[in-house]
C-alpha positions as CSV (number, residue, x, y, z in Angstrom):
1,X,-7.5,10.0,-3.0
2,X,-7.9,7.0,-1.0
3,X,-5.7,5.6,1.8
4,X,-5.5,2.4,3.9
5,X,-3.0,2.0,6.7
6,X,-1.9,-1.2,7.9
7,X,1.0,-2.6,10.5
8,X,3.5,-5.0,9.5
9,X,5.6,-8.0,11.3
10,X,8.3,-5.2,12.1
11,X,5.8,-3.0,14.1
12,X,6.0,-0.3,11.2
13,X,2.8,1.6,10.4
14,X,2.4,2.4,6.5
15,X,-0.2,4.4,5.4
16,X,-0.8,3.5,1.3
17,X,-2.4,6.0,-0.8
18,X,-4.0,5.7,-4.5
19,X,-4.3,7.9,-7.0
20,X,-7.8,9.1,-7.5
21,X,-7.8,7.5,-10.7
22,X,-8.2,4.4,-8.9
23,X,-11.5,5.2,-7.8
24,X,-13.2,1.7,-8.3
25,X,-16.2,2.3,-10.7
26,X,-16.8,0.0,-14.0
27,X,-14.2,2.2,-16.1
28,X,-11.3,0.5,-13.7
29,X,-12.6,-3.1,-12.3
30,X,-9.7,-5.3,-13.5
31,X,-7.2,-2.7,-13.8
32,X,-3.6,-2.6,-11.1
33,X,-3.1,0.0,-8.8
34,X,0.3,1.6,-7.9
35,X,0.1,2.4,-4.2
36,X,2.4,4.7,-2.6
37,X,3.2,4.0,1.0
38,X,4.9,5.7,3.6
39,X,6.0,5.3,7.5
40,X,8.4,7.0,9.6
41,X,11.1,4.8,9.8
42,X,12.0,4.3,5.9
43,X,13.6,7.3,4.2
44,X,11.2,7.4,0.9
45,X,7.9,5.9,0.1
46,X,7.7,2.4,-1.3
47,X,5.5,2.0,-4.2
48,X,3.6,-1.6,-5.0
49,X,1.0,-2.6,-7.6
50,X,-1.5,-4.7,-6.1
51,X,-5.7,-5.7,-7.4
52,X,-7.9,-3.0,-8.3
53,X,-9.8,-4.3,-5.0
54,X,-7.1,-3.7,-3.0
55,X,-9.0,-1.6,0.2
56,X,-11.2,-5.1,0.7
57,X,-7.5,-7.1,0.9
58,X,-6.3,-8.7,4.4
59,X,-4.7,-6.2,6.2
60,X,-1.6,-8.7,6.8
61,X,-1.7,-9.9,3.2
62,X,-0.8,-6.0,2.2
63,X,1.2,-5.1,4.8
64,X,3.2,-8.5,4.1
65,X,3.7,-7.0,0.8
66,X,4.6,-3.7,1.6
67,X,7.2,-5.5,3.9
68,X,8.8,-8.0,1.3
69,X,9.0,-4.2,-1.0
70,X,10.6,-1.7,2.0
71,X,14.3,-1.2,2.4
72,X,15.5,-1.5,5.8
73,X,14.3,0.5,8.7
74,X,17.1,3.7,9.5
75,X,17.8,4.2,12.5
């Protein structure tokens, strides 16, 4: 399984997680991936599909995605 864990404009740290099935190799260039990612401060993970090259994406472009996804923080 990989994961990637980035910080967004809120200060929350979200570590993202992808299926092993995502493996990039030639059987899944082109395909979406459904990350799963988590943090502390949100009560469930939040799930986004991004590019099957999404460990070489901009740290702040996924975390701004992750962001624009999440529920509010709890408290």
């Amino acid at each position: 399984m990989s994961a990637r864990t980035v910080t967004d404009s809120a200060g929350r740290t979200w570590t993202c997680t992808a299926p092993e099935v995502a493996e990039e190799d030639a059987r899944n260039q082109g395909k979406d991936v459904v990350l799963r990612c988590e943090t502390a401060s949100v009560a469930g993970p939040v799930r986004i599909t991004v590019g099957w090259q999404w460990r070489t994406m901009a740290d702040n472009g996924l975390a701004r995605m992750i962001n624009k996804t999440s529920p509010v923080p709890r408290r």
